[in-house]
matplotlib code that plots the C-alpha trace (Angstrom):
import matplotlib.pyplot as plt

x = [14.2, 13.8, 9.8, 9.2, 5.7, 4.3, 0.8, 0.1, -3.7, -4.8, -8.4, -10.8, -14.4, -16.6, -19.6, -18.0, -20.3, -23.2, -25.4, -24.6, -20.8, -18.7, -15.0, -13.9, -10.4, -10.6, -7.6, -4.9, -1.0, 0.8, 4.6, 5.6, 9.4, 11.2, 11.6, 8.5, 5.7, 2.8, -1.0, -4.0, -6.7, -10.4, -13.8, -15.2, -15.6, -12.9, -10.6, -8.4, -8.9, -8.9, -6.0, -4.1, -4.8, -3.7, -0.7, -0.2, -1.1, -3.9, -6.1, -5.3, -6.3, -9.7, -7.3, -3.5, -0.2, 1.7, 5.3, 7.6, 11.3, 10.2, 9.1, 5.4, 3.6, 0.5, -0.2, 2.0, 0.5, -0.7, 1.8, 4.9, 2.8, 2.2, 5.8, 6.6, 3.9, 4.6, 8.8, 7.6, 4.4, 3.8, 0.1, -1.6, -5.7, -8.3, -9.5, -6.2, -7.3, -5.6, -6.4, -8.6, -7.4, -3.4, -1.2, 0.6, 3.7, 1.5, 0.2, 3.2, 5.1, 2.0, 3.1, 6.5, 6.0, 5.9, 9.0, 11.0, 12.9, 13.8, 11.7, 14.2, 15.2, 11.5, 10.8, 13.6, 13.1, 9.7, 10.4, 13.1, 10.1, 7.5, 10.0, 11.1, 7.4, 7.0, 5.1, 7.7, 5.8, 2.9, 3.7, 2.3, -1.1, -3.8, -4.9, -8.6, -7.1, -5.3, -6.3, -6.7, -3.3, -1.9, -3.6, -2.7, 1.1, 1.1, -0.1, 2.8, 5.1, 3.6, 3.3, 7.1, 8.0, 9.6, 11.2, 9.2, 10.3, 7.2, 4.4, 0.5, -1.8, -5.4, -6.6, -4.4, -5.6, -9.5, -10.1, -7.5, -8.0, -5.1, -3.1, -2.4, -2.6, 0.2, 1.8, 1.5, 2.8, 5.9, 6.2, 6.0, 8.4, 10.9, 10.3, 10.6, 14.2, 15.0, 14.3, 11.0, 8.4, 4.8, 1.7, -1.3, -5.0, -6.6, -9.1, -8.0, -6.2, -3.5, -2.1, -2.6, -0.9, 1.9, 5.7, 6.4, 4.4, 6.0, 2.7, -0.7, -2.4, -6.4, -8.6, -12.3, -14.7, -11.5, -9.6, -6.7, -7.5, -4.3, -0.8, 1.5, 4.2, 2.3, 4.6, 4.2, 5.2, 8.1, 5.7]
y = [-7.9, -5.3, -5.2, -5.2, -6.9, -8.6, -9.6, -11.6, -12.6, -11.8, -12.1, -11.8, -12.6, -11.9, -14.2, -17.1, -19.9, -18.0, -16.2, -12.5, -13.4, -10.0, -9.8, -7.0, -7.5, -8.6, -9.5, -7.4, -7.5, -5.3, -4.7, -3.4, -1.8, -1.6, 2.2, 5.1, 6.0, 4.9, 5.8, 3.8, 5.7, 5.2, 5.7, 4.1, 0.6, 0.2, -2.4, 0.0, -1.6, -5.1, -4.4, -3.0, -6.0, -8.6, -6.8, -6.5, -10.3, -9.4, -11.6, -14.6, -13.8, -16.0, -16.4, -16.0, -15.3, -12.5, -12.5, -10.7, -10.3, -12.8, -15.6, -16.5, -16.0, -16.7, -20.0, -20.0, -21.2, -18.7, -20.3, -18.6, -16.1, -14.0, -13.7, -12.6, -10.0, -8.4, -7.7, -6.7, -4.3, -1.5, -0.3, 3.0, 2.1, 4.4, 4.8, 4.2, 1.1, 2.6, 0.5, 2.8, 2.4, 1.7, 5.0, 6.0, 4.3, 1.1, 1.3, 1.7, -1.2, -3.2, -5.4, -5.9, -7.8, -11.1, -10.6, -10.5, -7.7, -6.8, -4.6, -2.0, -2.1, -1.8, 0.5, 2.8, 2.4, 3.2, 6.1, 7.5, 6.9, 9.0, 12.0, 11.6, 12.5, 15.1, 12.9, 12.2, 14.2, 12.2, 8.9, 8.5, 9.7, 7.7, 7.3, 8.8, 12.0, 12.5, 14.8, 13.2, 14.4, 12.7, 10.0, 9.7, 9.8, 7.2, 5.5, 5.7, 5.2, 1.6, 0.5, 1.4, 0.1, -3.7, -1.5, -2.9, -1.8, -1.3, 0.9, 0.5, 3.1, 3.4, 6.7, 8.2, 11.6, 10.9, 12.4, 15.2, 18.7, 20.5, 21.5, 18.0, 16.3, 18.5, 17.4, 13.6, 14.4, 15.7, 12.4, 10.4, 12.5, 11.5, 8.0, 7.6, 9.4, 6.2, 4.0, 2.5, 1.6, 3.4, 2.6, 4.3, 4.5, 7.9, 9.8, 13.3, 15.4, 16.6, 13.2, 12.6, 16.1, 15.9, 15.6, 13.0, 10.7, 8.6, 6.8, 7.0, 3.6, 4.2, 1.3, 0.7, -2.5, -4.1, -3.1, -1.6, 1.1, 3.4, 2.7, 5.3, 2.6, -0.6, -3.2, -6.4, -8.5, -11.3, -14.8]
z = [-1.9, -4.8, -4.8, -8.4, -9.3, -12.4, -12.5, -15.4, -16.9, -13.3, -12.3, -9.0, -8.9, -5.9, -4.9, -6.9, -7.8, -7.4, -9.5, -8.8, -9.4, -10.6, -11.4, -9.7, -11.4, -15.0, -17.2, -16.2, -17.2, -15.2, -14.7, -11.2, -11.6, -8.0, -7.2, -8.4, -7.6, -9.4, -8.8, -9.9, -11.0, -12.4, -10.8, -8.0, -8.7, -11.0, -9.3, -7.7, -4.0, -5.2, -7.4, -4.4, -2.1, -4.6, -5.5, -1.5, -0.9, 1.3, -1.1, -3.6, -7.7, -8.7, -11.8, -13.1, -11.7, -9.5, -9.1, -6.7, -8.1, -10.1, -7.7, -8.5, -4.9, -6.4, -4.9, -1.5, 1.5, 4.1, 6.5, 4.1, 2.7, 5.9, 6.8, 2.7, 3.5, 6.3, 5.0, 1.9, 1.9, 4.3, 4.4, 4.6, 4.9, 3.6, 7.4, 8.4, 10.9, 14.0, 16.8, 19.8, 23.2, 22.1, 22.1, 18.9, 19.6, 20.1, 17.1, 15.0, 17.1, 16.6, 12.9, 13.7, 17.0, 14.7, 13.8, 17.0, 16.9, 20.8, 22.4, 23.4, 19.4, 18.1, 20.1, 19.5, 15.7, 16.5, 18.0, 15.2, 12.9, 14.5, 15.4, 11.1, 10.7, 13.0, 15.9, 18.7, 21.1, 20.3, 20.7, 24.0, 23.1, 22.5, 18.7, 19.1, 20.6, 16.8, 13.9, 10.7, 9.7, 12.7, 11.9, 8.8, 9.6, 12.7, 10.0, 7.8, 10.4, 11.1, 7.7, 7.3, 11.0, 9.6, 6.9, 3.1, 0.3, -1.0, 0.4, -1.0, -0.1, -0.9, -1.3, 0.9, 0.7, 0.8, 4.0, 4.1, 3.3, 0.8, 2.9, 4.5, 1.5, 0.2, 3.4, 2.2, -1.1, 0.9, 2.6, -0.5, -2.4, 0.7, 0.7, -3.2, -2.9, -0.3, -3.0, -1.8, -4.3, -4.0, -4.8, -4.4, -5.5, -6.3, -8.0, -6.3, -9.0, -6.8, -6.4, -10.2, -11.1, -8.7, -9.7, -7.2, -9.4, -12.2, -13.5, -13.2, -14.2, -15.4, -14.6, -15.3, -14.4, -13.2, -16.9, -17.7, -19.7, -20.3, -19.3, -20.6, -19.2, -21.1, -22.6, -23.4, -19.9, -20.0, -19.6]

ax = plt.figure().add_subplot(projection="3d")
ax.plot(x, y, z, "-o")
ax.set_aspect("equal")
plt.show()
């Protein structure tokens, strides 16, 4: 599995059939490439956490088509689309969604139990992945003793625990200070040199001025309004 996405006429209307219907997501054609970072951007209320959950398959479009390596997932059944989600997205919540009263290690074993990898495996790879981001002497604490940075990483370390190829986060950074949103960045710039496709919505201008980032896609009322990347996407 590459990870490249293509959403094509896609749409997503809240309170359908009723009177104060909206469509959060509007018409967008979007072309995913495996590998890079790209950021969503735009104000609140733009579409960026409705785009994100489509893309992710956390949600089904009101209207047109999204394709993973090709494949149009649009329409599969939850019973084959759960599995296809958790291999190919990793997730990194605005409020992270730890789960109180499980330690850190927990946590990050937590979404690949499904799976069934053997214990004595999971948890060694969980392990490797919190002493890669500088928490192996934290695993046995219990999430609600972490600081936000912490947090943030355990985090990380279960949304990349069944290995995806991609990772969505939404607005990673929206309850860090500088320093530990440089710290982010860092982590980012590691996993895009493994090959893993990002995507993440923001509005803070150190993610949108950073190197690490390839593209930054502008949305507003559920548009796309500038894609330096645009093209016209293979139907």
């Amino acid at each position: 599995m590459n990870g490249r996405i293509e959403l094509l006429g896609v749409r997503k209307a809240f309170n359908e059939d009723r009177p104060n219907r909206f469509w959060a997501v509007n018409g967008i054609d979007l072309s995913l490439p495996a590998g890079g970072v790209t950021v969503l951007s735009g104000p609140s209320g733009s579409g960026k956490t409705t785009l994100l959950t489509l893309i992710g398959c956390l949600a089904r479009p009101t209207e047109g088509r999204l394709r993973l390596d090709g494949r149009d997932i649009s329409g599969l059944p939850e019973p084959f689309l759960a599995p296809l989600r958790r291999q190919a997205f990793g997730f990194v919540f605005q409020r992270f969604n730890l789960i109180p009263g499980l330690s850190v290690l927990e946590n990050v074993m937590l979404p690949a139990y499904p799976l069934g990898t053997p214990y004595r495996r999971l948890r060694n790879n969980a392990l490797d992945l919190l002493a890669e981001l500088g928490l192996g002497h934290r695993a046995e604490a219990h999430v609600e003793s972490l600081s936000g940075g912490e947090a943030q990483r355990t985090a990380i370390a279960r949304a990349l625990i069944n290995d995806p190829p991609m990772l969505i986060a939404d607005e990673p950074t929206a309850n860090l200070d500088t320093e530990l949103s440089l710290a982010f960045l860092d982590i980012v710039s590691r996993l895009r040199a493994e090959g893993r496709t990002l995507l993440l919505s923001s509005h803070d201008p150190l993610i949108r001025d950073a190197d690490v980032v390839d593209r930054i896609v502008e949305l507003r009322d559920g548009r796309v309004v500038s894609d330096p990347a645009r093209q016209e996407t293979p139907r």
